[in-house]
PyMOL Python script that loads the backbone (N, CA, C, O; Angstrom):
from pymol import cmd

cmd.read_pdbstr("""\
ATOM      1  N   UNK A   1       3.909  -9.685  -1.156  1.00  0.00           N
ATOM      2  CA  UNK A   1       3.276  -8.804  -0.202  1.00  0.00           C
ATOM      3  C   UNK A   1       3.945  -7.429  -0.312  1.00  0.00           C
ATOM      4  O   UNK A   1       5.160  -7.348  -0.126  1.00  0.00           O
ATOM      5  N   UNK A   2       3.151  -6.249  -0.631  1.00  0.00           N
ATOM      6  CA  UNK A   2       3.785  -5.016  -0.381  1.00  0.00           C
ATOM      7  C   UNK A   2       3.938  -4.422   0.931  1.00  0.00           C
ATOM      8  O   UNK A   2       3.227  -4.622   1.916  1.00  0.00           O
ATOM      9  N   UNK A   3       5.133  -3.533   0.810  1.00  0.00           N
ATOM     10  CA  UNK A   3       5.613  -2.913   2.339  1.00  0.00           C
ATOM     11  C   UNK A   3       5.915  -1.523   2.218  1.00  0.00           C
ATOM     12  O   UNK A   3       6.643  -1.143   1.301  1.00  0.00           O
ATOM     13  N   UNK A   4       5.347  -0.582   3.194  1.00  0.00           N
ATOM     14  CA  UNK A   4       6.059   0.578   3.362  1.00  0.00           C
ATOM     15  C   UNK A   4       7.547   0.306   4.124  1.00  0.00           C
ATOM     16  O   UNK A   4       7.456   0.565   5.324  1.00  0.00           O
ATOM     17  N   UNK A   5       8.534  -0.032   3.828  1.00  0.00           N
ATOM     18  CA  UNK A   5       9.376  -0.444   4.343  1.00  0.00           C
ATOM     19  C   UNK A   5      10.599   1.090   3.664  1.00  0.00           C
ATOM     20  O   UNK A   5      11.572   1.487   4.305  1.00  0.00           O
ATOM     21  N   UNK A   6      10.209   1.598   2.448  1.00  0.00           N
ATOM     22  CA  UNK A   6      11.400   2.519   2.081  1.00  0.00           C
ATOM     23  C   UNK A   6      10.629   3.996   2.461  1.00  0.00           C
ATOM     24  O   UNK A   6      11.256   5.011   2.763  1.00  0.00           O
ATOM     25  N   UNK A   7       9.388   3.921   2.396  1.00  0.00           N
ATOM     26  CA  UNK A   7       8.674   5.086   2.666  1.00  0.00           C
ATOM     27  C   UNK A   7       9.019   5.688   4.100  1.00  0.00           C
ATOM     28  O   UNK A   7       9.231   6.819   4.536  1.00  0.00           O
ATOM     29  N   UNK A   8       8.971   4.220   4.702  1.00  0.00           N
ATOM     30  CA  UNK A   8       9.227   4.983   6.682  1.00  0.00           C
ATOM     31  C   UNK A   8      10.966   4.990   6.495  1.00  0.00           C
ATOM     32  O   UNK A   8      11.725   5.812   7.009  1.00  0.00           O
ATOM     33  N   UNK A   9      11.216   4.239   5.921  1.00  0.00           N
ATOM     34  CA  UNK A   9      13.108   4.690   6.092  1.00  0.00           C
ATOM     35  C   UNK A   9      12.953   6.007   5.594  1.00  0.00           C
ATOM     36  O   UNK A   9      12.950   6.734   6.587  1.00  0.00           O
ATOM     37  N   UNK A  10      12.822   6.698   4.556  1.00  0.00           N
ATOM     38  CA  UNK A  10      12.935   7.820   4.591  1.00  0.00           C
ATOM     39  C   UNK A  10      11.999   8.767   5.037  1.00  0.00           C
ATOM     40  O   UNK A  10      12.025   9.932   4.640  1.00  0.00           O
ATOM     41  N   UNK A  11      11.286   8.400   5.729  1.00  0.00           N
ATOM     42  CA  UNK A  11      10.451   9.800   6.661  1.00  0.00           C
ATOM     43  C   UNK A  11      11.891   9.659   8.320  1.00  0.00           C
ATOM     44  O   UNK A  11      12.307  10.392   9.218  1.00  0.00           O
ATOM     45  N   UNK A  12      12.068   8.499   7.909  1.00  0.00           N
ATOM     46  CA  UNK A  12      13.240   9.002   9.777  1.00  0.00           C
ATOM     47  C   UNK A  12      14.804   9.131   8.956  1.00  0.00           C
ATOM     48  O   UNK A  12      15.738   9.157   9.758  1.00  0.00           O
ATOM     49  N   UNK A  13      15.154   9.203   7.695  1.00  0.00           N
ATOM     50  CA  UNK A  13      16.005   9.961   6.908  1.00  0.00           C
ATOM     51  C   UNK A  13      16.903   9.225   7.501  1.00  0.00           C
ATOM     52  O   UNK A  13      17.632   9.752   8.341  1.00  0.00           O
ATOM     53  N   UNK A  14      17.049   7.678   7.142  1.00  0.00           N
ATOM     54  CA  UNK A  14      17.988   6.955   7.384  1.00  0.00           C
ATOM     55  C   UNK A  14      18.144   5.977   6.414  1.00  0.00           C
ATOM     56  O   UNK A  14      17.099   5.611   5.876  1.00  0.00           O
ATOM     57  N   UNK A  15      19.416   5.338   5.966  1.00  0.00           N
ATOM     58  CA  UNK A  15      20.122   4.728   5.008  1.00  0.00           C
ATOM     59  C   UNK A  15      19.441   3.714   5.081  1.00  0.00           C
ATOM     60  O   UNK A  15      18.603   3.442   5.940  1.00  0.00           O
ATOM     61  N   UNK A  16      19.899   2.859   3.820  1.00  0.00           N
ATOM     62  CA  UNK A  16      19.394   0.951   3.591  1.00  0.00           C
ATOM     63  C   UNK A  16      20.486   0.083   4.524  1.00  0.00           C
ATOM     64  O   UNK A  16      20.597  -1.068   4.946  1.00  0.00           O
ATOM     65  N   UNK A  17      21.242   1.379   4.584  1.00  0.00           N
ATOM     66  CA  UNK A  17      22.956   0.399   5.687  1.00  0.00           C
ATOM     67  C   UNK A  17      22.228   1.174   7.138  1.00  0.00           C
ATOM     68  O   UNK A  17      21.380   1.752   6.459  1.00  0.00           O
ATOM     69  N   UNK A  18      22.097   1.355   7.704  1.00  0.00           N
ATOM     70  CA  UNK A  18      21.728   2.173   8.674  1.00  0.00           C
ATOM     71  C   UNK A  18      20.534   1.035   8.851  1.00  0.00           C
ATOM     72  O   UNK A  18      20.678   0.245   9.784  1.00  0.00           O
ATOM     73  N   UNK A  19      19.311   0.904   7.967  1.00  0.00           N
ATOM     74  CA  UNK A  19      18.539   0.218   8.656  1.00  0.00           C
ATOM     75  C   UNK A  19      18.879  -1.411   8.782  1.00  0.00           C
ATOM     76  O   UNK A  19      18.349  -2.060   9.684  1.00  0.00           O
ATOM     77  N   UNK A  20      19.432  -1.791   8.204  1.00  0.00           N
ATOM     78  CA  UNK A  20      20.337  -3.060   8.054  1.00  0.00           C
ATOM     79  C   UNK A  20      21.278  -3.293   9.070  1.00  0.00           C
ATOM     80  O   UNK A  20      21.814  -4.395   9.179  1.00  0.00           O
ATOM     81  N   UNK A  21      21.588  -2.141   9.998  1.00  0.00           N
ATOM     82  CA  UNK A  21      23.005  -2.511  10.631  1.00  0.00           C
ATOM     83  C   UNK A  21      21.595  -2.349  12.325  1.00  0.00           C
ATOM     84  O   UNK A  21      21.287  -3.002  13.322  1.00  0.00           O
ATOM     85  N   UNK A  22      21.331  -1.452  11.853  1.00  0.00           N
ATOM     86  CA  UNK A  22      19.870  -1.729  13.292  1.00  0.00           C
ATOM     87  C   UNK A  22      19.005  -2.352  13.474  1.00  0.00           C
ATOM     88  O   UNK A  22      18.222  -2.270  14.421  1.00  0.00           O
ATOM     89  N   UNK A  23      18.988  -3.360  12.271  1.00  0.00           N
ATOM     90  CA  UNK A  23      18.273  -5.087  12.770  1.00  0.00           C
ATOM     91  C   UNK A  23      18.802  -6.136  12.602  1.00  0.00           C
ATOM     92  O   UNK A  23      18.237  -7.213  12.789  1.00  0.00           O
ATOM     93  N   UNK A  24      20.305  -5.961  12.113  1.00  0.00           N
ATOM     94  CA  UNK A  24      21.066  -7.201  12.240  1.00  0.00           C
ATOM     95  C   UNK A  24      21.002  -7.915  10.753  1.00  0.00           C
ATOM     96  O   UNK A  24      21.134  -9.139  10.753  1.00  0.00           O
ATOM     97  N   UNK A  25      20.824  -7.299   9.574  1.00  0.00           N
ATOM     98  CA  UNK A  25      20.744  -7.815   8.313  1.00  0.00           C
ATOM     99  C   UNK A  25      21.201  -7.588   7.379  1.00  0.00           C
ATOM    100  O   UNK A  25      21.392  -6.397   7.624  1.00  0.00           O
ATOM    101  N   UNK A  26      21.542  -7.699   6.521  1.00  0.00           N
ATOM    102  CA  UNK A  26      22.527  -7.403   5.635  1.00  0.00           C
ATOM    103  C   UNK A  26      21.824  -6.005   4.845  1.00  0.00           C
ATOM    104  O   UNK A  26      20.732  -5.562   5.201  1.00  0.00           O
ATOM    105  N   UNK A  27      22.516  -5.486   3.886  1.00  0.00           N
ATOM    106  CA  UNK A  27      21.642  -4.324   2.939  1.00  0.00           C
ATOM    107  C   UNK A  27      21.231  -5.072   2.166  1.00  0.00           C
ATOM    108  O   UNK A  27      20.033  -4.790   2.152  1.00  0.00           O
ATOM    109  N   UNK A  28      21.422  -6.088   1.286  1.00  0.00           N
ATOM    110  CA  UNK A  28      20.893  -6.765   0.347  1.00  0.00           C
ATOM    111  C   UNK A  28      19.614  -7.379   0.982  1.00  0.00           C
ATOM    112  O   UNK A  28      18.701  -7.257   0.165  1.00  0.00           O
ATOM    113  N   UNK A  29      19.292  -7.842   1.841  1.00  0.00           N
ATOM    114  CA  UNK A  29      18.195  -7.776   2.819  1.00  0.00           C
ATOM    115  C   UNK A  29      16.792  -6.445   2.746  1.00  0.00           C
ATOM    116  O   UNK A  29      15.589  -6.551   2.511  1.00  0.00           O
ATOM    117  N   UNK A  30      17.512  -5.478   3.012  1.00  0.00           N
ATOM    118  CA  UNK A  30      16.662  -4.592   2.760  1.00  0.00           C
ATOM    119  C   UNK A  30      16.288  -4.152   1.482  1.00  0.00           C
ATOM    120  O   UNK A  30      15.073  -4.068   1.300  1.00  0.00           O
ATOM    121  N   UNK A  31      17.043  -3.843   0.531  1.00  0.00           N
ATOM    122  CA  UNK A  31      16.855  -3.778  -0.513  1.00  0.00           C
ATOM    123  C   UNK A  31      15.687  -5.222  -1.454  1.00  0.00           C
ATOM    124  O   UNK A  31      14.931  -5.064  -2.412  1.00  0.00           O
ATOM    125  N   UNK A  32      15.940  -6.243  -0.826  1.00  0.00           N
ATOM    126  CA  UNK A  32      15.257  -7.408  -1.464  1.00  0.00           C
ATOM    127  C   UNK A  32      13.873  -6.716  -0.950  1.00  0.00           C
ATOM    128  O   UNK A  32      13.037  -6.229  -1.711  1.00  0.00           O
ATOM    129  N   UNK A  33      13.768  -6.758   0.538  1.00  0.00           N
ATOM    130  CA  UNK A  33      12.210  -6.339   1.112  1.00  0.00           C
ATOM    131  C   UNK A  33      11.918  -5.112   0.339  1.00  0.00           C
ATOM    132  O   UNK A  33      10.853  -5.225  -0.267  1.00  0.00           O
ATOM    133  N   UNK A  34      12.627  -3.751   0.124  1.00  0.00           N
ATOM    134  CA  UNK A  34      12.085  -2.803  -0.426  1.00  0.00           C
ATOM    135  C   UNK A  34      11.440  -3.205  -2.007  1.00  0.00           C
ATOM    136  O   UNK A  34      10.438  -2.728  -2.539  1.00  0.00           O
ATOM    137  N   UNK A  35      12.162  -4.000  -2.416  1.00  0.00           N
ATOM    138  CA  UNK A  35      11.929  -4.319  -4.301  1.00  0.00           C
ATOM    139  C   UNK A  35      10.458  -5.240  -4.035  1.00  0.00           C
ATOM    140  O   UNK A  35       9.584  -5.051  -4.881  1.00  0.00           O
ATOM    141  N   UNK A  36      10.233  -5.937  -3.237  1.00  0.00           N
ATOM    142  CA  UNK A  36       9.072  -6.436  -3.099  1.00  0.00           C
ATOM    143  C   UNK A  36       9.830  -8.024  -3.453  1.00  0.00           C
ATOM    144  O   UNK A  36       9.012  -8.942  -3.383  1.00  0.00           O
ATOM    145  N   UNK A  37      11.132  -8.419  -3.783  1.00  0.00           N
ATOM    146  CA  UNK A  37      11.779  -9.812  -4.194  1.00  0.00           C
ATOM    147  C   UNK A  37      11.869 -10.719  -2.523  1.00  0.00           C
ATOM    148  O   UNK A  37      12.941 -11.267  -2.264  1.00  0.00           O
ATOM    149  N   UNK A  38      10.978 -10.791  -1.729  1.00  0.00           N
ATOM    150  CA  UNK A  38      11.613 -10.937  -0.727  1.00  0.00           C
ATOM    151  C   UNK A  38      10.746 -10.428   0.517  1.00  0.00           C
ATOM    152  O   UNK A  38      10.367  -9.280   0.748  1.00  0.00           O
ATOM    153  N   UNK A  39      10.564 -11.454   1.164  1.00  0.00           N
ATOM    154  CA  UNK A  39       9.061 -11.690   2.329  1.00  0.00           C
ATOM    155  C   UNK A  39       9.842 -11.872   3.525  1.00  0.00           C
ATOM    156  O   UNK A  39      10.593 -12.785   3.868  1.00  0.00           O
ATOM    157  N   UNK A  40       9.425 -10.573   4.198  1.00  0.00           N
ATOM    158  CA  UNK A  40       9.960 -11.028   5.671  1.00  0.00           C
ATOM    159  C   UNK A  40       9.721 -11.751   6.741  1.00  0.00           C
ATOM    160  O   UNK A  40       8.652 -11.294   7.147  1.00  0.00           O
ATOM    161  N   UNK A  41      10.092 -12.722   7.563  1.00  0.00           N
ATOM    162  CA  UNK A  41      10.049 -13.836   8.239  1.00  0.00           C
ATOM    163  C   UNK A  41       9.278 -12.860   9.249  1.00  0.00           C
ATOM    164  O   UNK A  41       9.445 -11.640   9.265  1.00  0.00           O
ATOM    165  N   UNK A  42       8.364 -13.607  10.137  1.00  0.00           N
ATOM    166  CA  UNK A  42       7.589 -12.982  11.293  1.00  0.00           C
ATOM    167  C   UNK A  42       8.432 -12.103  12.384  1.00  0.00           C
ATOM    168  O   UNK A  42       8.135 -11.002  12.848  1.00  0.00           O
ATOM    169  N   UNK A  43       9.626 -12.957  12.665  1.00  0.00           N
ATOM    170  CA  UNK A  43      10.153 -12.190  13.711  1.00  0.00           C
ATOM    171  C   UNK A  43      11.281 -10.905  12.896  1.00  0.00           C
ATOM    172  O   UNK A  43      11.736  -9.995  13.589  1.00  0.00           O
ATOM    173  N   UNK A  44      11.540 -10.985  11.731  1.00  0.00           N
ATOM    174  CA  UNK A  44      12.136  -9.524  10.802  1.00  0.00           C
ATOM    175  C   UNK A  44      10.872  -8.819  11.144  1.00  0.00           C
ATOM    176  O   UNK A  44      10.912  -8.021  12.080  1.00  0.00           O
ATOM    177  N   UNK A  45       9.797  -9.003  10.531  1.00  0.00           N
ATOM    178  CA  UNK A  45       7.950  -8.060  10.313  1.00  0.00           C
ATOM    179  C   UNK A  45       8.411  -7.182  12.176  1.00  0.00           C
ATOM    180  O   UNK A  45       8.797  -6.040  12.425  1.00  0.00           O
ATOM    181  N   UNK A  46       8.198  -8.068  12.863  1.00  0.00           N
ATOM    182  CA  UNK A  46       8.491  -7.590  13.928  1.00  0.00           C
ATOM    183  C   UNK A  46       9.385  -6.575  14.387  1.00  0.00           C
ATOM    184  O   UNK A  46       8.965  -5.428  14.536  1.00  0.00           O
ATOM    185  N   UNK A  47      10.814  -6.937  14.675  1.00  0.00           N
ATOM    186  CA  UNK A  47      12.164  -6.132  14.579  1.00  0.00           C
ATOM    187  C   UNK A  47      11.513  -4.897  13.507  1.00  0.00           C
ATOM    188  O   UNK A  47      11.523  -3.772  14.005  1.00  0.00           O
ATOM    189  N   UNK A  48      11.164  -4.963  12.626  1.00  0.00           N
ATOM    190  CA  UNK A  48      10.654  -3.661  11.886  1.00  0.00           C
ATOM    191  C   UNK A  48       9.876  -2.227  12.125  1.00  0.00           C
ATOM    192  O   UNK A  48      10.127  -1.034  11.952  1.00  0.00           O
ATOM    193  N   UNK A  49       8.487  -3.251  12.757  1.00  0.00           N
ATOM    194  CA  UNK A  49       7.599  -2.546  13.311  1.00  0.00           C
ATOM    195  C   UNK A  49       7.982  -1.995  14.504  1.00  0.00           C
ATOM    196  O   UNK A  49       8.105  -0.773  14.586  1.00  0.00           O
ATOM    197  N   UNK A  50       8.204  -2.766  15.516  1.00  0.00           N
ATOM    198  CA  UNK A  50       9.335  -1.882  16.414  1.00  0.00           C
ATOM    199  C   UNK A  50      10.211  -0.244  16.492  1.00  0.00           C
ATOM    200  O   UNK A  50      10.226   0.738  17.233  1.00  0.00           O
ATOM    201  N   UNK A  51      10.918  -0.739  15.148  1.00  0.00           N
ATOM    202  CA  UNK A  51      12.279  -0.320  15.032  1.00  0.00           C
ATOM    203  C   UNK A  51      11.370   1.540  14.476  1.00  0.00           C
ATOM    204  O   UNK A  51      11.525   2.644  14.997  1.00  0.00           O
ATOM    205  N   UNK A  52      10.662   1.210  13.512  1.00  0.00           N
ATOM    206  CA  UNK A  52       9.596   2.269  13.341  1.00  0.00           C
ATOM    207  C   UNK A  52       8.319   2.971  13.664  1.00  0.00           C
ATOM    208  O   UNK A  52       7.579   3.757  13.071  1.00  0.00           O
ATOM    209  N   UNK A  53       8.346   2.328  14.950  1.00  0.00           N
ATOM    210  CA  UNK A  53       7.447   2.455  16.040  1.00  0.00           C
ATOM    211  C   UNK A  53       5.892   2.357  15.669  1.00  0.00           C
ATOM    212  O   UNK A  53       4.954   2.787  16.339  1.00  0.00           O
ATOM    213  N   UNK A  54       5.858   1.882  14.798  1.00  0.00           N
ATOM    214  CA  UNK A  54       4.267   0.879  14.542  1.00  0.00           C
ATOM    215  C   UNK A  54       3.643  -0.172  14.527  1.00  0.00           C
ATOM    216  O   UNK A  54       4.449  -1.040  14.863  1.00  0.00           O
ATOM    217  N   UNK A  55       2.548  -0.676  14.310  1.00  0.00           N
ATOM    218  CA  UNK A  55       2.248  -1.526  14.026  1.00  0.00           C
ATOM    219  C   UNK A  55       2.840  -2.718  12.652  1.00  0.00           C
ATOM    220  O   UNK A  55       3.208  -2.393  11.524  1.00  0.00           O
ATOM    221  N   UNK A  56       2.769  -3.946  13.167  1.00  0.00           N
ATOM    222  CA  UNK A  56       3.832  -4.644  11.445  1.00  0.00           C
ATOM    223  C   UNK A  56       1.900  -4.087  10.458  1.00  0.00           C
ATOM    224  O   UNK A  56       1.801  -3.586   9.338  1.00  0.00           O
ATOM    225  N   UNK A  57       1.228  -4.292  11.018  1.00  0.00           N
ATOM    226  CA  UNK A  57       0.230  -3.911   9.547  1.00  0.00           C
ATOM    227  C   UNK A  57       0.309  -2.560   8.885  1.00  0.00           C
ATOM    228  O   UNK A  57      -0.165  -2.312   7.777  1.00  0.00           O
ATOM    229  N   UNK A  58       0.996  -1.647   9.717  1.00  0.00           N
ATOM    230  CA  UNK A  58       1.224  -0.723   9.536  1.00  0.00           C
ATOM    231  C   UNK A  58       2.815  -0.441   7.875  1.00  0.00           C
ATOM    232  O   UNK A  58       3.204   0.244   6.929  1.00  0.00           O
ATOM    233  N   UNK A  59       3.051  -1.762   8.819  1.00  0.00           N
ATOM    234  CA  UNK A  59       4.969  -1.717   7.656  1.00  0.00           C
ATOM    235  C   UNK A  59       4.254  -2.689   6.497  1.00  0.00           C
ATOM    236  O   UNK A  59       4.653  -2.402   5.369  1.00  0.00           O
ATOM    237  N   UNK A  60       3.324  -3.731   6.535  1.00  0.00           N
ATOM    238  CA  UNK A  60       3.006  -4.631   5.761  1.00  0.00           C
ATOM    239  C   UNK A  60       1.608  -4.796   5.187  1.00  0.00           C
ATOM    240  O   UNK A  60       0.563  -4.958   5.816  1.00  0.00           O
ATOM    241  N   UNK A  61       1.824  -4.710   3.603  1.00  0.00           N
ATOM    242  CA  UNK A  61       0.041  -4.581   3.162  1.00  0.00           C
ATOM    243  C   UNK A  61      -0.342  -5.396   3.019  1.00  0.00           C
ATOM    244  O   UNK A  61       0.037  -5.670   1.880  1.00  0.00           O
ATOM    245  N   UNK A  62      -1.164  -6.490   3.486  1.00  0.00           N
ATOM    246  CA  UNK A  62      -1.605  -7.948   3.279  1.00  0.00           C
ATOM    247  C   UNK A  62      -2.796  -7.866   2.365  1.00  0.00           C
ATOM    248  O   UNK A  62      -3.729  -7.366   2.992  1.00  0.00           O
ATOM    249  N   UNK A  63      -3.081  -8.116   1.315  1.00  0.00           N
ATOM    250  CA  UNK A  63      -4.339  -8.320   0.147  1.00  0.00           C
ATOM    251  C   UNK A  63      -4.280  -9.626   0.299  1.00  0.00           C
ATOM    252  O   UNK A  63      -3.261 -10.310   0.208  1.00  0.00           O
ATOM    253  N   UNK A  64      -5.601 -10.074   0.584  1.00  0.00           N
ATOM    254  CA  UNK A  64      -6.233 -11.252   0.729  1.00  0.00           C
ATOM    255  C   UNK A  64      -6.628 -11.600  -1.059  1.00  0.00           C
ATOM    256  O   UNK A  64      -7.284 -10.844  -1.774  1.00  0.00           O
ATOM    257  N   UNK A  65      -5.983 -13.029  -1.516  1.00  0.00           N
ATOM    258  CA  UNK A  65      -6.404 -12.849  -2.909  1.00  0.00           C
ATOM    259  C   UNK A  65      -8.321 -13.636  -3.333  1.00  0.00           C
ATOM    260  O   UNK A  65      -8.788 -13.547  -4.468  1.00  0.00           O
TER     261      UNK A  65
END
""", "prot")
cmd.dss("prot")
cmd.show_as("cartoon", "prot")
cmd.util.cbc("prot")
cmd.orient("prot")
């Protein structure tokens, strides 16, 4: 599943440690979600959308195959 997940970190000009330390996850965490290696659990999707004040469809591109 693709994610704007590095696009909104850097429109609010904040680190992969920075967003990692403000949802409780490691950087290797973020970095996995940014590379696309690595699917975030419903309640991470969440904590996300939140954290970047949108919608999770907004952080997450779902293509129906």
């Amino acid at each position: 599943m693709e994610n704007r997940i590095k696009e909104l970190r850097k429109q609010k000009n904040i680190t992969q440690e920075n967003l990692a330390d403000a949802l409780s996850v490691t950087r290797q965490t973020i970095i996995s979600l940014e590379g696309g290696r690595y699917n975030a659990s419903l309640q991470l999707a969440y904590k996300l959308a939140k954290f970047f004040g949108v919608k999770i469809e907004d952080v997450f591109i779902f293509e129906e195959e």
